[in-house]
KEKE-3310 file (N, C-alpha, C; in steps of 0.2 Angstrom, whole numbers, plus 5000, padded with zeros to 4 digits):
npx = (5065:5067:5080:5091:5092:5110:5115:5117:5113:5098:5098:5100:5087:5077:5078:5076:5063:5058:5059:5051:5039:5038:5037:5025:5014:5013:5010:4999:4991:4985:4975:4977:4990:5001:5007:5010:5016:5025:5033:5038:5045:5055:5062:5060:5051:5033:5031:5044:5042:5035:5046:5050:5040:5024:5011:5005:5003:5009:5024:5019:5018:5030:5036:5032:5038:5049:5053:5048:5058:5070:5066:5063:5075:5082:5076:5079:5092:5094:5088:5096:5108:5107:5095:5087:5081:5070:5056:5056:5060:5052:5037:5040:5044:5031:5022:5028:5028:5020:5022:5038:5037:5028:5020:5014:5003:4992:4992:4984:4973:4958:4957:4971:4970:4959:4971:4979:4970:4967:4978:4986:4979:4992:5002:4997:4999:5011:5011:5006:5016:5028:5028:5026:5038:5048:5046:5047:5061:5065:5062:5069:5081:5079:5080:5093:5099:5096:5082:5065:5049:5034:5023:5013:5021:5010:5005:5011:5015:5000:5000:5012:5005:4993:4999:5004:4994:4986:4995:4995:4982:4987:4983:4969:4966:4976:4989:4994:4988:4992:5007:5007:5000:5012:5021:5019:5017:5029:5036:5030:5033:5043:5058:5061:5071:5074:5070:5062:5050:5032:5020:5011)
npy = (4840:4854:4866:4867:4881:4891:4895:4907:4914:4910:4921:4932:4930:4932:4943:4953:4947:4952:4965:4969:4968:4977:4987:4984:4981:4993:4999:4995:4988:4974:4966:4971:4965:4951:4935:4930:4942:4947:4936:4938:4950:4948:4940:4925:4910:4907:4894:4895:4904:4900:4891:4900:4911:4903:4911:4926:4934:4929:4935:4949:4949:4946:4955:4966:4960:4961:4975:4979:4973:4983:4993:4993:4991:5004:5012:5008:5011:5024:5028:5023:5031:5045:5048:5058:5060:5052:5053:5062:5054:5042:5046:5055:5044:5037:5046:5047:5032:5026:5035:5033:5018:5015:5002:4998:5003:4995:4984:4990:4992:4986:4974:4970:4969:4957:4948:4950:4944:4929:4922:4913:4911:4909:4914:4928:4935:4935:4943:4957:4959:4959:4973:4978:4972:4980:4993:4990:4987:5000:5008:5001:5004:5018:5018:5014:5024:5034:5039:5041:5039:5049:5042:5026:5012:5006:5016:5022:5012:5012:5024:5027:5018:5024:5034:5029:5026:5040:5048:5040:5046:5058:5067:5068:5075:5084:5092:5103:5102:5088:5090:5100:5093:5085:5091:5096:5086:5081:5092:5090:5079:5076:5066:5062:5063:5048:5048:5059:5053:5049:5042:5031)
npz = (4903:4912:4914:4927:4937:4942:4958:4958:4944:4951:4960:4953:4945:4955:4960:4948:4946:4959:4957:4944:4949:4958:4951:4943:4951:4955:4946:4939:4951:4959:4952:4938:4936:4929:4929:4919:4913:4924:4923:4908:4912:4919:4909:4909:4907:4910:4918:4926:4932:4944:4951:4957:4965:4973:4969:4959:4972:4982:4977:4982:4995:4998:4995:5001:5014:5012:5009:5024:5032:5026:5030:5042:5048:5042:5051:5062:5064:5062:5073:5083:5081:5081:5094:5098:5086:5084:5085:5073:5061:5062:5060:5046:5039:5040:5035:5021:5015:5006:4994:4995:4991:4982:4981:4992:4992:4986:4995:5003:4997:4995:4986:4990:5002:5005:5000:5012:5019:5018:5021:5034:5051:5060:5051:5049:5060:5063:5055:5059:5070:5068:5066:5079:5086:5082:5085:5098:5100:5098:5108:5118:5111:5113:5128:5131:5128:5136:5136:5134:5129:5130:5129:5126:5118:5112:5107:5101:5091:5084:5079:5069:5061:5058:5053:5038:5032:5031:5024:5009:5009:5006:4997:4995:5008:5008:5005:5016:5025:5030:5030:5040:5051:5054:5054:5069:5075:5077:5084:5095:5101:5109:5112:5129:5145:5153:5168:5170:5166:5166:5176:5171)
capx = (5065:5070:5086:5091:5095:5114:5112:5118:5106:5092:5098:5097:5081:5073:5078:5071:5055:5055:5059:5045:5034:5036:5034:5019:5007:5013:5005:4992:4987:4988:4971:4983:4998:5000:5012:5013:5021:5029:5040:5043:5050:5062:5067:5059:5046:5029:5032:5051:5042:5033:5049:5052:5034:5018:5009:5008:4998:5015:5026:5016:5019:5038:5039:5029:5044:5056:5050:5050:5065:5073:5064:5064:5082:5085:5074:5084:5100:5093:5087:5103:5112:5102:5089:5082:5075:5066:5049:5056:5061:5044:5033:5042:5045:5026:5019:5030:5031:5019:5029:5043:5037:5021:5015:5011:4996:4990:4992:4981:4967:4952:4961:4977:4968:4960:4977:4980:4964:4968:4983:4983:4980:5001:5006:4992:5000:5017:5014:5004:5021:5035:5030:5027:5047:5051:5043:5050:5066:5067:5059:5074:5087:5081:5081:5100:5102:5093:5077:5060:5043:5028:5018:5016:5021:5005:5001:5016:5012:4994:5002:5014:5000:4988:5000:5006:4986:4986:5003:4992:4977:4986:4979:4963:4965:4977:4997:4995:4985:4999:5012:5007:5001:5015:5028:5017:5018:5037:5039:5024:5032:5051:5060:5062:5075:5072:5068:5054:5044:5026:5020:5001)
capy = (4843:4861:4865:4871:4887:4890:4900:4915:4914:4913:4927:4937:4932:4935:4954:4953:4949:4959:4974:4967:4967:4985:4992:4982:4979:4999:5005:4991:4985:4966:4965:4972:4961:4946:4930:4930:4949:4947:4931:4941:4957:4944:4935:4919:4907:4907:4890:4895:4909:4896:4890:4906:4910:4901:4915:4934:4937:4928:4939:4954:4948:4945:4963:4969:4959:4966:4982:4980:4973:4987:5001:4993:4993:5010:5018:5006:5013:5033:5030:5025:5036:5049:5045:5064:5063:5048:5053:5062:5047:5038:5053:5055:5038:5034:5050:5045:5027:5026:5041:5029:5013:5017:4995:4997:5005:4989:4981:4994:4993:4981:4968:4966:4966:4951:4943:4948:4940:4924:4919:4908:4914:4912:4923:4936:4938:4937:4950:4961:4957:4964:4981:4978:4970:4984:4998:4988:4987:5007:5009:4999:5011:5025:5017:5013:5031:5036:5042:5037:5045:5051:5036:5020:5007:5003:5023:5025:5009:5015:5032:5029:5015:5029:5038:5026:5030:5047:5050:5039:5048:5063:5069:5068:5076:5091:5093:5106:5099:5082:5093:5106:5090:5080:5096:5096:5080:5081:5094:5089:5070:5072:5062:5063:5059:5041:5051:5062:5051:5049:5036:5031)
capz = (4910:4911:4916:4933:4937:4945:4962:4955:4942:4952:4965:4949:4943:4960:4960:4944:4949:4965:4950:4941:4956:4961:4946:4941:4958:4958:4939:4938:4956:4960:4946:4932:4936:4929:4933:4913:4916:4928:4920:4904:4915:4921:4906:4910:4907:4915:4922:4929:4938:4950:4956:4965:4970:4973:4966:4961:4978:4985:4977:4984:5000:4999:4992:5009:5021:5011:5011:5032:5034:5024:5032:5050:5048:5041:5055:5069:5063:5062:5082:5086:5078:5085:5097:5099:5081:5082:5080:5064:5058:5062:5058:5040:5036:5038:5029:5016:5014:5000:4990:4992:4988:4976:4979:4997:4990:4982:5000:5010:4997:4994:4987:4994:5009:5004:5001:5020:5023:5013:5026:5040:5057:5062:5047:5049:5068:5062:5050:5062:5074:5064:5069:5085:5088:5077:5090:5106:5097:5094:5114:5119:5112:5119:5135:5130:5129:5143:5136:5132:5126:5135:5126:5126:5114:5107:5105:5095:5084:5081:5077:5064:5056:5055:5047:5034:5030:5031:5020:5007:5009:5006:4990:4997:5014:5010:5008:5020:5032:5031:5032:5047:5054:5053:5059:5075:5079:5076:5089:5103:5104:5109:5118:5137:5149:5158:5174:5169:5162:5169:5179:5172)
cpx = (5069:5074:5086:5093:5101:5111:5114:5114:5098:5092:5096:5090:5076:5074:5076:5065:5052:5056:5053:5039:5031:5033:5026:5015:5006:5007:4998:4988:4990:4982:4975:4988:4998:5008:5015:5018:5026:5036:5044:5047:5055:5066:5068:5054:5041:5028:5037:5048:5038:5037:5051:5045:5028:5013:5009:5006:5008:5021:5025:5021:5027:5039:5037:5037:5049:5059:5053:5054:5071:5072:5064:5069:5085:5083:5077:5091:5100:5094:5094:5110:5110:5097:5083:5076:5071:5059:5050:5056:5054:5038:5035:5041:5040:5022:5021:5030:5026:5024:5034:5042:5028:5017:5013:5004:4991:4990:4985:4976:4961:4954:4965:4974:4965:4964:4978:4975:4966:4974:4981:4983:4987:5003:5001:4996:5006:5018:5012:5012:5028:5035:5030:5033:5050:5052:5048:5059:5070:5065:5067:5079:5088:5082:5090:5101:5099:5087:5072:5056:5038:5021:5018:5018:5016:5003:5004:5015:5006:4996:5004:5010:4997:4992:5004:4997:4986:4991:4999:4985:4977:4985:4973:4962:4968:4985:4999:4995:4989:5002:5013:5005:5006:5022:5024:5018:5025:5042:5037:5030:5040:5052:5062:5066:5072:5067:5064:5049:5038:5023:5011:4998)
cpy = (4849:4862:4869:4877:4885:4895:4905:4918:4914:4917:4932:4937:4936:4942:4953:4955:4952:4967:4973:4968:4972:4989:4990:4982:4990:5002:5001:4989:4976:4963:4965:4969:4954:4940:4931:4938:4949:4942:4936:4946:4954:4941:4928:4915:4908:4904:4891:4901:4906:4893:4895:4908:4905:4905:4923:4935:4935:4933:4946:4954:4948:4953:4965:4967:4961:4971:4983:4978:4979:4991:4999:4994:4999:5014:5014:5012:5021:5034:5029:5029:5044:5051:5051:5063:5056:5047:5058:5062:5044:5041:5051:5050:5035:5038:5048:5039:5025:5028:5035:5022:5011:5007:4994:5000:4999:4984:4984:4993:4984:4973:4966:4965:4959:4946:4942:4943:4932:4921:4916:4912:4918:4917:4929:4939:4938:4943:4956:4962:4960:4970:4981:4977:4978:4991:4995:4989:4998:5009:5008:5002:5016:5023:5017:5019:5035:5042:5037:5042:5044:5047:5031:5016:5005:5010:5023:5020:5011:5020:5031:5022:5017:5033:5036:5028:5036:5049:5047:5043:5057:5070:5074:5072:5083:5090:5095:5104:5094:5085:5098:5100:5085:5086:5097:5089:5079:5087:5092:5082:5071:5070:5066:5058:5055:5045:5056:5060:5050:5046:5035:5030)
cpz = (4910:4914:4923:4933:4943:4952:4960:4952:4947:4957:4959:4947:4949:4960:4954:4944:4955:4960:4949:4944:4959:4957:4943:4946:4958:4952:4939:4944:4956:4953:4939:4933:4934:4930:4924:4911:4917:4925:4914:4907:4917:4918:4906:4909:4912:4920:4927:4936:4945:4955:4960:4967:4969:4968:4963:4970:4983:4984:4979:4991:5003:4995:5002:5014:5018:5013:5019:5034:5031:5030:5041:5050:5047:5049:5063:5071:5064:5070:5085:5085:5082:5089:5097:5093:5079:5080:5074:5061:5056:5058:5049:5036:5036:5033:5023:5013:5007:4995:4988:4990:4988:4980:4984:4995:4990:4988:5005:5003:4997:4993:4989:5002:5009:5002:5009:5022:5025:5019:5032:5048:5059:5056:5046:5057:5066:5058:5053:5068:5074:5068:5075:5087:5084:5084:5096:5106:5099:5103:5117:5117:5113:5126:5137:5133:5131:5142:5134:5128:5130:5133:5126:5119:5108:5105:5100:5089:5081:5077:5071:5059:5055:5051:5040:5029:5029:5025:5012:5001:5007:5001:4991:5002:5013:5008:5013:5024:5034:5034:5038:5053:5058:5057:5067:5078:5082:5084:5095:5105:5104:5114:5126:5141:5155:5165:5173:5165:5165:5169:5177:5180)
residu = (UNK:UNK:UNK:UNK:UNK:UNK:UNK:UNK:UNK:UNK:UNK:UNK:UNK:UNK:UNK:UNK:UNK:UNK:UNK:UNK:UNK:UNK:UNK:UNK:UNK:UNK:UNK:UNK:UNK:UNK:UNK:UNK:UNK:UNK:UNK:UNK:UNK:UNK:UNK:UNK:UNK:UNK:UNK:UNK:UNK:UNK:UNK:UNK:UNK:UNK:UNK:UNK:UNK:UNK:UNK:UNK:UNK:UNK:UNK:UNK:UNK:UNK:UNK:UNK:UNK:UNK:UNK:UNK:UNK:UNK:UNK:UNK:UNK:UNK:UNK:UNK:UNK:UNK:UNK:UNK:UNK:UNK:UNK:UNK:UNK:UNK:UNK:UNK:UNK:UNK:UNK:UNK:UNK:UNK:UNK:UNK:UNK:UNK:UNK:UNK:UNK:UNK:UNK:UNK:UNK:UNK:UNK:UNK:UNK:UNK:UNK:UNK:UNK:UNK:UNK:UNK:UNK:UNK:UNK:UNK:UNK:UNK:UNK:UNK:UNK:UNK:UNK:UNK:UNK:UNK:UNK:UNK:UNK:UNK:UNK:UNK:UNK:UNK:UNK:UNK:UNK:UNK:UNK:UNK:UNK:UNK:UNK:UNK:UNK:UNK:UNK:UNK:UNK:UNK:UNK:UNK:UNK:UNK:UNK:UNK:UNK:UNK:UNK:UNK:UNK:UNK:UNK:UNK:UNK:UNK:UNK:UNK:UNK:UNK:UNK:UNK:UNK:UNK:UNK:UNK:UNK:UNK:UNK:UNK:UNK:UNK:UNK:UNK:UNK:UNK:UNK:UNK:UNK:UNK:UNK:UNK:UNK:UNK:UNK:UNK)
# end
């Protein structure tokens, strides 16, 4: 019987293989990565690496909610900190989220998307739901600070999930046209005090 790992040990392994995870899913894809990989990058057998995930497609996934819980958390802390420059928080933070973490790629194409497929109704809604609390969240403290935006809630999450796309695509599309894009948007969407906002 294999021996158990201490929790310490397995807090290290886990970052290990969340190491292992971004840098693989990022050069190879989720085709290119294997479970066999992944254990060596860790330092562990290929059995050992089941007791921390079900599979790689698992591990994909738990790189994704990490990812959002970091970056939800960074971009809370920016708005309260500052509330004015929230869409240039938003704006940036979506053009760029590839740039900074290359294995969202690997989630937005063909087959990671059949991973999202692959889940069950309640985690396809909790996963779509994240940004959603995330937005109302970020709504909420401009209200605190006695502002809003001249759009609703669902524009602004449509918005920066198109621009998670766009930041991706933008190889294909243009530097320029991102970035002249992305300084318009920056200026056109500031915030607005509580009392000038506009009644649909």
């Amino acid at each position: 019987m294999p021996r158990a790992f201490t929790t310490e040990e397995s807090e290290r392994i886990r970052e290990r293989l969340l190491l292992a995870g971004r840098e693989s899913f990022a050069r190879g894809g989720l085709r290119g990565t294997t479970v066999e990989g992944l254990a060596r990058a860790a330092a562990i057998s290929k059995g050992a690496f089941y007791r921390f995930f079900d599979s790689k497609e698992a591990l994909l996934l738990e790189l994704l909610a990490e990812h959002e819980r970091a970056e939800h958390a960074r971009i809370e802390e920016a708005v309260r900190a500052d509330p004015a420059r929230v869409i240039d928080v938003l704006v940036d933070g979506a053009v760029h989220a590839v740039e900074r973490a290359p294995f969202l790629a690997v989630l937005m194409s063909e087959e990671g998307l059949r991973v999202v497929g692959s889940l069950t109704p309640a985690e396809q809604k909790d996963l779509m739901e994240r940004d959603d609390r995330t937005i109302a969240r970020i709504f909420a403290a401009l209200r605190e600070a006695g502002m809003t935006l001249d759009l609703t809630e669902d524009a602004l999450l449509g918005l920066t999930r198109s621009l998670v796309f766009t930041g991706w695509h933008r190889a294909d599309i243009g530097a320029g046209p991102v970035d002249a894009m992305a300084a318009w948007l920056k200026g056109a969407l500031r915030p607005i005090p509580l009392d000038r906002q506009e009644t649909p």
